[in-house]
BADRENNU-326147 format. One record per residue (C-alpha): residue in three letters; x, y, z. Coordinates in steps of 0.05 Angstrom, whole numbers, plus 5000, padded with zeros to 4 digits. Each point is the difference from the previous one (the first is absolute). Layout:
ALAXYZ...
//
This chain:
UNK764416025137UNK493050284974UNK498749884930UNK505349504985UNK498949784927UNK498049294990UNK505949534972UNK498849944933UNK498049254975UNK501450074935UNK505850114940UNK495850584973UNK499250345069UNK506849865006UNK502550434944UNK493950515014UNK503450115065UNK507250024979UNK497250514944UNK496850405042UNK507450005044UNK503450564941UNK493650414998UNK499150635033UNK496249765054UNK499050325073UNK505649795050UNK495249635045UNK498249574932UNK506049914981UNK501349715073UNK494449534998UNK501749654933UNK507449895021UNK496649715068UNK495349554958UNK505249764957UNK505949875061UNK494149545027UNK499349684939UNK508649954980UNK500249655072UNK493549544998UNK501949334978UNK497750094920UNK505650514995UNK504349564957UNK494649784954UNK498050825000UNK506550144983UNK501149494945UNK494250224966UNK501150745003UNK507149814957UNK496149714958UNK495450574984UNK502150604952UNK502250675029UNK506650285037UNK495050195073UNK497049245001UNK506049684981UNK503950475056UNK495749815057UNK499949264980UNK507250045005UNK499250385067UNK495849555028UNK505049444986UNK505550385047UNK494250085056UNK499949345004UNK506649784998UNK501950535056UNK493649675043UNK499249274982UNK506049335007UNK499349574947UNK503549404980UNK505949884952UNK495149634952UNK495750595007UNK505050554995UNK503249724942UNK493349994961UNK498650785024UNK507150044970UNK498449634931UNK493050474994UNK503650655015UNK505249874943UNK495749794959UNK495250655006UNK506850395000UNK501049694927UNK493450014976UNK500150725021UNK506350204969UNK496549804941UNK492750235004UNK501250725001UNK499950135075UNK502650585023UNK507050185047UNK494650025070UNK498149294982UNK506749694985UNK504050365056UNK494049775049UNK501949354969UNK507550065026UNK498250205062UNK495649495020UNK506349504974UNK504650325050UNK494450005054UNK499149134978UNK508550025007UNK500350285068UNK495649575027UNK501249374956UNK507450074976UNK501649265016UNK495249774949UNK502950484944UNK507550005018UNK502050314925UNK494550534999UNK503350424942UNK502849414957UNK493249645011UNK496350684978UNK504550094942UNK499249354980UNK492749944999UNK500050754969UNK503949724942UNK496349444990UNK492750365007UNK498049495055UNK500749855073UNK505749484991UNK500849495057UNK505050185048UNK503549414992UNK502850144930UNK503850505031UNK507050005012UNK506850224996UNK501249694928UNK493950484968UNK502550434949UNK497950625036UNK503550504957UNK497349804941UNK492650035031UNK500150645025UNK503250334930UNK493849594970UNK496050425046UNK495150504967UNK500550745033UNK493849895047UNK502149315020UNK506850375020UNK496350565039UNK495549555037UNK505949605023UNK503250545013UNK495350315052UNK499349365032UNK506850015028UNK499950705015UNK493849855038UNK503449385029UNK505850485028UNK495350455022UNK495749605039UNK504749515032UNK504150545021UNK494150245048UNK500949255029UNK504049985060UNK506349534980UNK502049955074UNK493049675007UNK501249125004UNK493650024960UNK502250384946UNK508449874997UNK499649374949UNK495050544957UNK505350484998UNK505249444982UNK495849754935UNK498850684977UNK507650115001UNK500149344962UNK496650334938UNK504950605001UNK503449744941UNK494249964964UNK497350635012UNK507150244975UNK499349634933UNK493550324994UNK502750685013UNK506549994965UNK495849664929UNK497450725000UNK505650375028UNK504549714956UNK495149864938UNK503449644944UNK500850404928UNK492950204977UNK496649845066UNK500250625031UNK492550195024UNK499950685048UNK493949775039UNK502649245019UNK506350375025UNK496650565040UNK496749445030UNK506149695020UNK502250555028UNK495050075046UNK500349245021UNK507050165015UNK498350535047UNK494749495046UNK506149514995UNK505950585024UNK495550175060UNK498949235022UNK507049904992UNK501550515038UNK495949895064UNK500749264989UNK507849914980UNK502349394983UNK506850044952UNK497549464956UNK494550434982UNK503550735005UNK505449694957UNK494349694944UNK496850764994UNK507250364987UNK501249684951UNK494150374972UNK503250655016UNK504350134938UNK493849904946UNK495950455052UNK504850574986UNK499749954929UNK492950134999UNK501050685026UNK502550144930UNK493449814965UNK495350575000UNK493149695023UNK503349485055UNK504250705041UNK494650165042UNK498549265026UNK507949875008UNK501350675025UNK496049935059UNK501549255017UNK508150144996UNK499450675042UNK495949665049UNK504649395012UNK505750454992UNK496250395070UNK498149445034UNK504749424987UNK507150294983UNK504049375020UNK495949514939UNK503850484947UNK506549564984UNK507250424981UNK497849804932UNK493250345008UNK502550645021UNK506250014947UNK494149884948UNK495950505043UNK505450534987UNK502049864934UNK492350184994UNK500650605022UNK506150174962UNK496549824935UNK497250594943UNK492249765020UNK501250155074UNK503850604987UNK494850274950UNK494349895058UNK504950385045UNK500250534959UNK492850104991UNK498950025080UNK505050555014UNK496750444936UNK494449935040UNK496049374976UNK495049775051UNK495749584971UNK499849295040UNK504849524949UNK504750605020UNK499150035078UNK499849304995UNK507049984977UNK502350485053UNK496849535054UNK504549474969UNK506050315000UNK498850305072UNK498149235022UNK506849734964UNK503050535037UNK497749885065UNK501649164995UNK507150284977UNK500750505059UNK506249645030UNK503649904930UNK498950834986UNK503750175060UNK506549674981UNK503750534963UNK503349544952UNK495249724973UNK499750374941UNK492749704966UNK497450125067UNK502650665010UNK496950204928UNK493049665011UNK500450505066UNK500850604965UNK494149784956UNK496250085066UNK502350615020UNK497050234932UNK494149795006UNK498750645045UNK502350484944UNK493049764969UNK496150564965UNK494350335037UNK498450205080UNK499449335046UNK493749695004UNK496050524967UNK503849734935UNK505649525015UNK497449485023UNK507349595009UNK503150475043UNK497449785071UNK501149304986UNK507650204977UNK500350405062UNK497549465040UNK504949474978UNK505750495006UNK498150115074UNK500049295004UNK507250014972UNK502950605050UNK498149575059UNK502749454977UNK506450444984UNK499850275073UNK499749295026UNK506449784959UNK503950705019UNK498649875069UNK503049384999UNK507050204964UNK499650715029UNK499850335070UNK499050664983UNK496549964939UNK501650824966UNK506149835006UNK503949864944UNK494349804953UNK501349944919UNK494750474983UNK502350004936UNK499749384980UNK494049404993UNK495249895031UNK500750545043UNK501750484944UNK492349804972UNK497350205067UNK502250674993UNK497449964931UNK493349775030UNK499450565054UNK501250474936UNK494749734958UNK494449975051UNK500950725032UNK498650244928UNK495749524980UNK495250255071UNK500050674980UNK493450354985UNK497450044934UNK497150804981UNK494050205035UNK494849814938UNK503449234996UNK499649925065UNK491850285004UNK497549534938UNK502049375039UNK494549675039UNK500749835064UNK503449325009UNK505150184955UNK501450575049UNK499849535056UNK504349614960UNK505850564985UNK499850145077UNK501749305026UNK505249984943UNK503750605031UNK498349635076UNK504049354966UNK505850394974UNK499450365078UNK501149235024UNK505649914953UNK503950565010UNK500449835076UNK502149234979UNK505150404963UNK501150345056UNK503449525032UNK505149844966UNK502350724969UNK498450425058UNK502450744993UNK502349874923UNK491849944991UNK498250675040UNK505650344958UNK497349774943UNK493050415015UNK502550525019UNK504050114935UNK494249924962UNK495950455048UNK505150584984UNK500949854924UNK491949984998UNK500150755038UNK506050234951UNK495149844941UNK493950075024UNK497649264988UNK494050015056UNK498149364974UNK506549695008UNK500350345071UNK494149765026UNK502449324980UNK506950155039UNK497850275052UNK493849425014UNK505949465000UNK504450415034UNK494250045055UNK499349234993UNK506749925028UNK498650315060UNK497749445048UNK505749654975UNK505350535019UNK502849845071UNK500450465052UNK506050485000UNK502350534959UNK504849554952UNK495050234943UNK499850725023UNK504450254950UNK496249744934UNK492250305034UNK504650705007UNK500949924927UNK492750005001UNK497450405047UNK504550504992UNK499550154930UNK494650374970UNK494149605005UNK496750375060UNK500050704964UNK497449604931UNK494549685043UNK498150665033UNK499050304934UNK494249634987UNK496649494944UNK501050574946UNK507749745010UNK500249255021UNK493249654988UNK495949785062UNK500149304992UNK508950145009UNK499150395052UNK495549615041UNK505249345000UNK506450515012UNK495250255060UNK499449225025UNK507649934991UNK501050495066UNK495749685031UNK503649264980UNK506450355031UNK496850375063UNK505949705031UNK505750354959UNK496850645016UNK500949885083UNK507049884979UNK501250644956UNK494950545027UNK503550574959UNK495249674940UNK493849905052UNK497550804984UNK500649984923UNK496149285008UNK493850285049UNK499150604954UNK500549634944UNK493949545031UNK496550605022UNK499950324942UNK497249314973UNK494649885054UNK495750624965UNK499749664931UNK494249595000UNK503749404957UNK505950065045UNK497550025067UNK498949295014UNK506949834998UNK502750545024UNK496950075055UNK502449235014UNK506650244986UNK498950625055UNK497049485047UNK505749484995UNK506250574998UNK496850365061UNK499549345037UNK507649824989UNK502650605004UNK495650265063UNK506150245042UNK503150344943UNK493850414991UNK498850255064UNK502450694995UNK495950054939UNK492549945031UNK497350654995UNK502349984922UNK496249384998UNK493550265030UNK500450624956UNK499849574934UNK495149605036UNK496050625005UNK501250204931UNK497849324975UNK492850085030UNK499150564953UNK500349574945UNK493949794970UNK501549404963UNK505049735064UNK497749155002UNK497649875073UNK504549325002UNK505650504983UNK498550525050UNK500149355047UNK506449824983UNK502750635014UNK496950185065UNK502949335018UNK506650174975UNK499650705048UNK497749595057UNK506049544996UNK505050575002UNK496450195056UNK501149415036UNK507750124996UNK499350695024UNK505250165061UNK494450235053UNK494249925023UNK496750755001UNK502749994912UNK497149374993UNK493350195034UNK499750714962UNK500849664931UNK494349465021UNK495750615012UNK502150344940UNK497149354962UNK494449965038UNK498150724989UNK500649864922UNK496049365006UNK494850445040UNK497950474949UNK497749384964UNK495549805059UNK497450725008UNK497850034931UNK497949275006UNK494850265066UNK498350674961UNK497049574938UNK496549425052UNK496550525028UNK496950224943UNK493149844984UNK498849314970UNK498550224924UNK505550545012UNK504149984935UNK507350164983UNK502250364932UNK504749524966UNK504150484985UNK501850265071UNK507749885024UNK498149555059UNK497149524943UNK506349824979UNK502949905068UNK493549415009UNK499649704935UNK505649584967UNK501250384922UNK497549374973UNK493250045046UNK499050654997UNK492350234992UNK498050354937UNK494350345032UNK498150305078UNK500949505052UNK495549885060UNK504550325059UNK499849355044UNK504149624958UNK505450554988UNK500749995082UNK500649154992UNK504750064946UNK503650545043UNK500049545065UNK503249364969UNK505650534969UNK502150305070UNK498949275030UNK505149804940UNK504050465023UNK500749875082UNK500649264979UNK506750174964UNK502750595048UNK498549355059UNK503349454953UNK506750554987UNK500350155082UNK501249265005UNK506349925021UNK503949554949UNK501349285026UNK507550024982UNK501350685038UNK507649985014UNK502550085071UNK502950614993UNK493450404972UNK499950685018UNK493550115003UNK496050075064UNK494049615025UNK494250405020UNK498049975070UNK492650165020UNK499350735009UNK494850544990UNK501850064938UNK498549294980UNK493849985041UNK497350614950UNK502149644940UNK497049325023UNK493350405010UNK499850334941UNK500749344962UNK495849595041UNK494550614982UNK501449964933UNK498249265002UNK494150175041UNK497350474955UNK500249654945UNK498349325021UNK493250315029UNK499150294934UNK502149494949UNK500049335041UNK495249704943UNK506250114946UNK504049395007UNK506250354972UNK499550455058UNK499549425054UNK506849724967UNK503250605006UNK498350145076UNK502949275005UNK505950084977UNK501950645024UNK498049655075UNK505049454980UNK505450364981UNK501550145072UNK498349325030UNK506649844967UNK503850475037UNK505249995063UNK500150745013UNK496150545011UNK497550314932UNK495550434969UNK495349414974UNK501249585072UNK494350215030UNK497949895073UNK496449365012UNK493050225020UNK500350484943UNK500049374955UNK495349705030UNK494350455003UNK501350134933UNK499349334977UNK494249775040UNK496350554984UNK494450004942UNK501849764924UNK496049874949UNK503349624952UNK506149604999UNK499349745074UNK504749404983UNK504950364992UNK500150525059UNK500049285044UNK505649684964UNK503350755015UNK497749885075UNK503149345001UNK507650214979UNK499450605048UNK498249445048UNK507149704985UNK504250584990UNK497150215077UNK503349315018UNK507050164965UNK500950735012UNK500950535050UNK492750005027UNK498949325032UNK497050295060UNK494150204958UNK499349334972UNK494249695053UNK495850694998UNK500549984929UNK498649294979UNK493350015056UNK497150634953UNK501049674927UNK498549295028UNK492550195014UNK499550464938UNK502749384951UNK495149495037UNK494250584986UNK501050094934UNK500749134994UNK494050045030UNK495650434961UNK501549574936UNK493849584966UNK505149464991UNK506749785021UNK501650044925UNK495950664975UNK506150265007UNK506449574994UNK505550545007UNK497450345062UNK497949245027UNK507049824981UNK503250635035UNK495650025056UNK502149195028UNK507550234969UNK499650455049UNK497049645050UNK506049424994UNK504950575008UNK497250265074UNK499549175016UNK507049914974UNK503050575043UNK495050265047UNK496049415023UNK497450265066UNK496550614957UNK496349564955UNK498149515060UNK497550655033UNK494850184962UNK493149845021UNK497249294992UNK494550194951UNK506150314951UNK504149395008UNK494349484986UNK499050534938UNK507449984981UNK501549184996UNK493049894966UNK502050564951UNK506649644993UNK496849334998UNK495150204944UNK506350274960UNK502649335011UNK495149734971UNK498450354936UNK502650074924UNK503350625008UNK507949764996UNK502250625033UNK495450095048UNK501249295006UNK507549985005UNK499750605048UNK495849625052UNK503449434996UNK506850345024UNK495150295059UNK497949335021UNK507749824993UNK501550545051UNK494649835039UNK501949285007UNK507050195023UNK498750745041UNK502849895066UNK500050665053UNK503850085061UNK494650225050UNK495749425023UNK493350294992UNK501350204929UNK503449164995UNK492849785032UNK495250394953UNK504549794933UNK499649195027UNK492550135009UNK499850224935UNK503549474970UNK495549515038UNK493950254962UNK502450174940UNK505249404992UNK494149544970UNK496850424959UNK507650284968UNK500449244990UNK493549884963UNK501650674955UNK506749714982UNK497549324988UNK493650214961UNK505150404956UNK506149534988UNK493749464983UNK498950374940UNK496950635013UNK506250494986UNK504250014939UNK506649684983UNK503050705015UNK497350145071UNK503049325028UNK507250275013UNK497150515040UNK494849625041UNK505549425017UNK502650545043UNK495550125055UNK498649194997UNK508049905011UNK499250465055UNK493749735026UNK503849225005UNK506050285032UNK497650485052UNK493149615028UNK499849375027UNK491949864978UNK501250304934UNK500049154974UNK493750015040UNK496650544960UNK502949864937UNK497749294999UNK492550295018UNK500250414944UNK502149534950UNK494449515027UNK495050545003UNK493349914948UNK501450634969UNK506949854983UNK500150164921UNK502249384967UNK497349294991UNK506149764961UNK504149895048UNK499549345048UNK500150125089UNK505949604990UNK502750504952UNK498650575046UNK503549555055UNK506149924965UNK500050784984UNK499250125074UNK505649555022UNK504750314949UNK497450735025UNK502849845064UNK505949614992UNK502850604958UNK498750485060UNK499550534961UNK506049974952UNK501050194931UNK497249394960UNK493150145032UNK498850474930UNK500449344969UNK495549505044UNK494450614996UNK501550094923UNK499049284987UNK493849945052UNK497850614968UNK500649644919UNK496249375034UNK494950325024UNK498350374940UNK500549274964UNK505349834936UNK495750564943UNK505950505042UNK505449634991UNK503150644952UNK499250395066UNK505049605034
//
């Protein structure tokens, strides 16, 4: 590196540098000092640097002195003699610095760089805490031999002053901490691990002194402290059990919980017992949890209690809730046995945790947590019904715990979701919005848990409330009713055993409320009892007499700006269901249709939906000459939009529009709606993508439904005159406006989709269009979006090959072939344009896959084009691109045909471009692509090793070639790769020779990739 600073030579330039470290210096001089002073920490004077830095005054010198002294025992072996003297010096500067007025950074550096002299040196300091103590005690580094089991060791650390105590005390927190990270399956490090559990007993004593502090030696700070050392210890425990050790630290449990009692230790205990209690259930003893609950039973936890459900959120108080909710979980089993009475009561103290003043999230901050837990509890519920019940409604003590505090549950979190009044629910920003709607999605997920085991009892129970919130006109408390109500529906099975309680429902008087608009019911109420049809679109194919009152109920809706969104979901879904049930009711249909266009503030996604909805009745209809005459009746509608859309594009380009004229509204959105004259031009664009909107939702509702029953009465179309008309007067719509709005990308999506919509198709249709009319269209001119329009040409390519016109396939596939390869061909660059390069050799692979004497037909000069194109995809950065012409090579590799000539030109083929597929592959798995792209390019080289016979040939000249991309690997390396490349023949565990070729040759600084 370029301007490296020089090391430093002396103590003063030293500390300059170290200084100059906690000033606000530029990032690249910050760099440079740390780079000068690594050099120096790992020179050879790096222990005498770091001797005299502890020596010198100041919490920054004497921290990177101590520093250094970890550097080097992480990079340098020393001997015993030599460790144990490194040992003497650092507790000796650990005393001296207790003493001298160093600061916390300089005596927990201190620590750390004692653990890091442990790991690596334990056999020379067996007793590390006694030994520590000790010499703490004592003010010196005491020889290590003076220790032993007969030390008075009590006594020494109640001598200890309070800094003497906390520096011991974050020296075996550190030591937990950092041997924990040690692997103790590792030989190297299992006799570590074994003398660390060796001073467990001491690090108890040290603990417990201020745990359990004799009379007038309580001191807040040495027992936070041992608090946290407790926690470093619970976690190695726990990942490293031993029962010697797990049984030393519970006996530390008891004193632990009486600290939750004293004011300034709560928050540190809090956490570490809620933690433990979430993470390691089983190291709680019976005595623990009878000590836990006798806790919770006492005036200070029921005070705390208290103060949560008024509505205290400050953190003590959610931090007690968290507690409780942890206790509860590690107690799940015990709560579900109904006589166990103190269990039975703690679970009820749950339950009331969601009875918590304020809305969820927004304000109560416990009740997703409760809800979570209880969730937790219900499916553990389900699991234990399941296995003492067969059918699980049946029979079911409701009315008794736990399930009794279920119900109780359900009932507190349906009110506890309901909306607050309009100016609450404004002044919240917007998280805690966020938050308030993923509450009501978690009380969605409960209520289906529920679900499960009540069945019917818990749609009953919504519906009551649905009709007691009607009878009182609660909105709020029907919105609520109705949203779980809706929540239930995926759960309900199929049938009509619930019909009965949804009559309740949908035959009261909620449709004619709803119809009389927000002046009655709000609109927020009215939009979820609107989502509730559509939840049940089901129950209305099962009880048309209520499918009337629904649709002009939605209708109505669809005109009412806040409403129309989901009602017109609702009109979409019903329609859809209920297509054959709505037949007779089309030309009602297109009338409100009709009446809706007049509407000025009707949302185009709306009017989608319901043209949709119209189209799918359509489908159903019982002939073809109906089902033609409605089509045209759409069409017609959808026309006046592309007549006014050709009026305004003929205008003169500064030709303006009044903002105030009706067709405004029909282009412009109310929120996008111009505020002054508009240039005429982009009216007619707005104007085009609504009538393209429009056919791409009349062609998606024609589709005929995949689960059509047998039976269906309606009839498929077959081609007539009449169809012929209507396919030309779409296909000119498309014309039109393609030729007039191909730049608009919207518009070239549009076209595609409404050309797609067909390719799905079996039968003749209004939006199956003939062959050649698809094709001109799409290889005529676009100007933006040409991507697309190919990956459009390449699944009308397929659908030719599944459906009813496989006689056009050949004529078809030689017209796009040379159009795809012409627009490949006018590109700069393989990848100036990685979508239509990807589409164009996707589409390519598709005519090899299935059609391999059209693609081996084209001229010479196209195919030379075609694999060099693929070749150069091969080789880029581009992964799709990438991917995609690797799964053309892969067909390539393996494309067989049954007429000889075709056979003879694909082996020629392969003969010339074998080698060079080789060297692409080669030159990529030696370290040119990415981790991600191997998968993909193992599978034309699998292919390549199965199919031809000289593929070891041209593999082994490619991995021997000079350009070949790595020098790390050996020829003997690339040998063995070669001889395990062919062995496998192509099987699976080639991915993880190439993978592991792939990491060598990129050399071990990618070992992460691996």
């Amino acid at each position: 590196m370029e301007n490296n600073l020089p090391v430093p030579t002396t103590l003063p330039e030293v500390e300059h540098l170290i200084n100059e470290l906690y000033k606000p210096n530029p990032p690249e001089t910050i760099s440079q000092i740390q780079e000068a002073l690594q050099r120096l920490q790992k020179s050879p004077q790096g222990w005498q640097l770091a001797q005299s830095l502890l020596a010198r005054p100041g919490d920054n010198i004497k921290f990177f002195g101590a520093l250094t002294i970890i550097v080097k025992l992480n990079t340098e072996r020393l001997s015993d003699d030599d460790a144990l003297s490194v040992l003497q010096n650092l507790i000796t500067w650990l005393v001296h610095s207790l003493s001298d007025g160093s600061g916390p950074i300089v005596i927990r550096k201190l620590c750390s760089a004692l653990v890091t002299y442990y790991i690596h040196y334990s056999h020379t300091w067996s007793k590390c805490i006694r030994h520590l103590l000790y010499s703490l005690g004592r003010n010196a580094a005491m020889p290590i031999e003076e220790v032993g089991d007969t030390l008075p060791l009590e006594q020494i650390i109640r001598e200890l002053s309070t800094q003497k105590f906390l520096a011991a005390s974050w020296f075996a927190a550190t030591l937990a901490e950092e041997t924990e990270k040690v692997d103790s399956k590792s030989t190297k490090y299992i006799s570590l691990h074994e003398r660390v559990l060796d001073n467990a007993n001491d690090v108890a004593a040290l603990m417990a002194s201020a745990l359990v502090p004799m009379e007038g030696a309580f001191d807040v700070s040495s027992q936070r402290e041992a608090i946290n050392c407790l926690q470093s210890w619970f976690l190695y425990a726990q990942r490293t059990p031993k029962q010697p050790l797990i049984q030393i630290l519970q006996a530390l449990v008891q004193p632990t919980i009486n600290c939750l009692l004293i004011e300034d230790l709560y928050e540190t205990t809090v956490e570490l017992l809620t933690d433990t209690l979430s993470n390691w259930q089983q190291f709680f003893t019976r005595h623990h949890i009878d000590s836990l609950y006798a806790l919770f039973d006492s005036e200070w936890a029921q005070q705390r209690y208290q103060d949560l459900i008024r509505g205290d959120f400050d953190f003590d108080a959610i931090q007690f809730g968290l507690f409780m909710l942890a206790f509860g979980d590690a107690q799940m089993v015990e709560m579900m046995d109904t006589t166990d009475a103190r269990a039975q009561a703690f679970l009820a103290g749950l339950a009331g945790l969601l009875t918590a003043q304020g809305h969820p999230a927004a304000e109560d901050k416990i009740f997703v947590p409760a809800l979570e837990l209880w969730s937790a509890f219900v499916e553990n519920l389900v699991d234990t019904l399941y296995s003492e019940h067969t059918e699980l409604t049946n029979n079911l003590p409701w009315d008794k715990p736990p399930l009794s505090q279920v119900m109780q549950v359900v009932s507190h979190s349906w009110q506890k979701i309901q909306y607050p009044p309009p100016d609450i629910y404004n002044s919240w920003d917007s998280t805690e919005k966020a938050g308030f709607g993923d509450a009501r999605k978690d009380v969605a997920d409960f209520l289906q848990a529920v679900y499960t085991i009540s069945g019917l009892p818990l749609i009953s129970l919504f519906v009551d409330l649905i009709l007691r919130a009607l009878s009182n006109s609660a909105w709020a408390e029907l919105e609520a009713a109705s949203f779980c109500l809706g929540a239930l529906s995926d759960s309900v099975s199929e049938g009509n055993s619930y019909d009965d309680a949804l009559t309740k429902v949908f035959g009261s008087s909620l449709f004619d409320l709803l119809r009389q608009g927000q002046n009655i019911i709000p609109v927020r109420s009215r939009q979820t009892c609107l989502y509730l049809i559509e939840r049940y679109s089901e129950y209305f194919v099962r009880h048309a007499e209520y499918l009337p009152a629904a649709l002009n109920l939605l209708f109505s809706a669809v005109a009412d700006r806040h409403l129309a969104l989901p009602s017109s979901k609702s009109i979409f879904t019903l329609c859809s269901s209920c297509r054959k049930l709505l037949t007779s009711e089309i030309d009602a249909f297109l009338e409100q249709y009709s009446a809706l266009r007049n509407n000025q503030d009707l949302d185009s996604l709306a009017e989608e939906r319901v043209i949709g909805a119209i189209a799918a009745i359509i489908q159903s209809l019982p002939s073809e000459e109906l089902k033609l005459n409605a089509v045209r009746r759409l069409l017609t509608m959808v026309g006046v939009d592309v007549s006014a859309c050709l009026q305004f594009k003929s205008a003169q380009d500064n030709a303006l529009v009044n903002h105030n004229e009706p067709i405004i509204f029909r282009a412009f959105e109310i929120s996008q709606r111009p505020s002054s004259p508009v240039l005429a031009h982009e009216v007619a664009s707005q104007l085009a993508i609504r009538a393209l909107r429009c056919l791409c939702s009349i062609a998606k509702g024609l589709q005929a439904p995949v689960d059509l029953d047998s039976d269906d009465e309606s009839t498929q179309m077959g081609s007539s005159p009449d169809l012929e008309r209507i396919h030309a007067d779409i296909i000119g719509i498309l014309v039109q406006l393609k030729g007039l709005f191909s730049s608009s990308a919207e518009v070239v999506d549009a076209i595609c989709t409404i050309l797609r919509a067909g390719f799905s198709e079996s039968d003749p249709g209004p939006f199956v269009f003939p062959p050649q009319m698809v094709t001109e269209l799409i290889i005529s001119d676009w100007q933006s979006r040409i991507a697309t329009v190919v990956n459009t040409a390449s699944a009308f390519a397929s659908s030719l090959n599944a459906g009813r016109f496989k006689q056009h396939v050949v004529p078809t596939l030689r017209t796009l072939l040379p159009w795809v390869f012409n627009l490949l061909h006018q590109l700069p660059d393989p990848e100036a344009d990685t979508e239509l390069s990807q589409y164009g050799i996707e589409f390519a692979q598709k005519v090899l896959s299935r059609r391999p004497e059209v693609l081996m037909s084209q001229s010479a000069n196209v195919l030379e084009f075609l694999f060099a194109f693929a070749m150069k995809l091969l080789n880029g950065n581009e992964p799709l691109p990438k991917a995609a012409a690797a799964e053309f090579w892969t067909t390539f590799v393996t494309a067989k045909s049954d007429e000889p000539n075709v056979q003879i030109t694909l082996n020629d083929a392969m003969a010339h471009f074998g080698p060079l597929l080789s060297q692409s592959l080669m030159q990529n798995i030696g370290g040119r692509a990415s981790r991600s792209d191997l998968d993909k390019l193992s599978d034309p080289l699998k292919k390549l090793i199965f199919q031809h016979v000289h593929a070891s040939k041209w593999l082994e000249a490619a991995l021997n070639d000079p350009s070949f991309p790595s020098d790390k690997v050996s020829s003997e390396d690339k040998a063995l790769f070669l001889k395990k490349l062919v062995s496998l023949r192509g099987g699976r565990p080639t991915n993880q020779v190439v993978r592991d070729f792939w990491l060598a040759c990129r050399g071990s600084s990618f070992a992460y990739a691996s």
